[in-house]
C-alpha positions in Angstrom: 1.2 2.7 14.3 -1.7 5.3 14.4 -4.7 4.8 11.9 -5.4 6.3 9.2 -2.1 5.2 7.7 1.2 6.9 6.1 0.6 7.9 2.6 4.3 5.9 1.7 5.0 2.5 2.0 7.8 0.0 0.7 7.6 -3.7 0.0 9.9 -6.1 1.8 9.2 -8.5 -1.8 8.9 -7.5 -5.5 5.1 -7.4 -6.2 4.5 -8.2 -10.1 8.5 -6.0 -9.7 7.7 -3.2 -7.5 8.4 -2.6 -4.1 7.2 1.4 -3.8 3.8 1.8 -2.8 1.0 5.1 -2.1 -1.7 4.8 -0.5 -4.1 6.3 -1.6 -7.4 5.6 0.2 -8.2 3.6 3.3 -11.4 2.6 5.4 -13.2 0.3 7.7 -15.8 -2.7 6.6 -17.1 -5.4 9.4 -13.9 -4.1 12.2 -10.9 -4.6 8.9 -9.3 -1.9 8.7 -8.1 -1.9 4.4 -5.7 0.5 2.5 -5.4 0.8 -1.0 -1.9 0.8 -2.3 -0.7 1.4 -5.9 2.8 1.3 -7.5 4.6 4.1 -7.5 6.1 3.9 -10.7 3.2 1.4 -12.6 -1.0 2.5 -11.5 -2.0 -1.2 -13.3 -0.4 -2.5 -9.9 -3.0 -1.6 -7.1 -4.6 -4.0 -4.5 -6.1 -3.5 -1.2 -4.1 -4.8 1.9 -5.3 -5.5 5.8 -3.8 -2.6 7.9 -2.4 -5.1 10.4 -0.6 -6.2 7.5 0.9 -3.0 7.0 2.0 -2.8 10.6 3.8 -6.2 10.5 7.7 -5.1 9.8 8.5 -8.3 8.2 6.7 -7.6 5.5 6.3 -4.2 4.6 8.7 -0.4 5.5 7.0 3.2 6.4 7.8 5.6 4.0 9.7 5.1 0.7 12.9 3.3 1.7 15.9 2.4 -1.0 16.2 -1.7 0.7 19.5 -3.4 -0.5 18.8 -6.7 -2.5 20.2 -8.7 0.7 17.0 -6.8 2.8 14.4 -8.6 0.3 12.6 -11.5 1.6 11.4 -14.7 -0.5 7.8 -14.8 -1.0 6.1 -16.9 1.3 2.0 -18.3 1.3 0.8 -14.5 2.4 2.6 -12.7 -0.1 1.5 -14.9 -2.8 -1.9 -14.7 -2.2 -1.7 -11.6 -2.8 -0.3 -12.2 -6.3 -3.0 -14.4 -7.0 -5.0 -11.6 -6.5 -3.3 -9.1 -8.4 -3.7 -11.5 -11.3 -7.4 -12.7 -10.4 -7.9 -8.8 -11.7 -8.7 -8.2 -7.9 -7.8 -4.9 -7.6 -8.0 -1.5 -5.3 -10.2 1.0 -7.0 -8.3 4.4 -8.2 -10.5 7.3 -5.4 -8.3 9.0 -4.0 -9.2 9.9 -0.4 -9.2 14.0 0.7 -6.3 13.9 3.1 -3.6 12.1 0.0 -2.9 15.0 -0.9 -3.3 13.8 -4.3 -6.6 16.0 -5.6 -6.1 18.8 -7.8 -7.9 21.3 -7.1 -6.9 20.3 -3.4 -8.9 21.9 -0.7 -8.3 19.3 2.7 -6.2 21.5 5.2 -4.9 18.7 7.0 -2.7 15.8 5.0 -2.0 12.2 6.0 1.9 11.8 6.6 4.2 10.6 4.0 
């Protein structure tokens, strides 16, 4: 998977009971590469997550994908860290980046895939 990342993302768990994620800005700090996802349906829910993360199938889908309750996984020790942090307040920060797609007005020519 190519950096920056897709725009769409689904969660192989429930996080605080969503699984549909945007992202909608990403960068680079000390070589980690970070996305910031927010709940489709629920902006409250918004965290940042390690790209490599992303890329691991296990956990998490490209794209918006309708999983069958049988395709869930169980949380294990990663995903719940990141609930403690979702309920530490530790949360992504709501700029959107030019290529989401998301600005209005929108001037960015070229969009990140979906």
């Amino acid at each position: 998977m190519n950096w920056p990342p897709k725009l769409s993302w689904t969660s192989k768990f429930y996080l605080k009971g969503f699984c549909h994620y945007v992202a909608i800005n990403y960068g680079i700090y000390n070589n980690l590469y970070w996305v910031n996802l927010v709940s489709v349906l629920d902006s409250r829910i918004r965290f940042i997550v390690d790209f490599e993360d992303l890329k691991e199938s296990t956990h998490w889908a490209c794209g918006w994908v309708d999983l069958k309750p049988e395709e869930f996984i169980g949380l294990n020790q990663d995903q719940n860290y990141i609930l403690a942090q979702l309920s530490e307040g530790n949360q992504a920060c709501l700029h959107l980046s030019e290529d989401s797609g998301l600005l209005i007005p929108y001037k960015n020519i070229e969009l990140r895939q979906w």
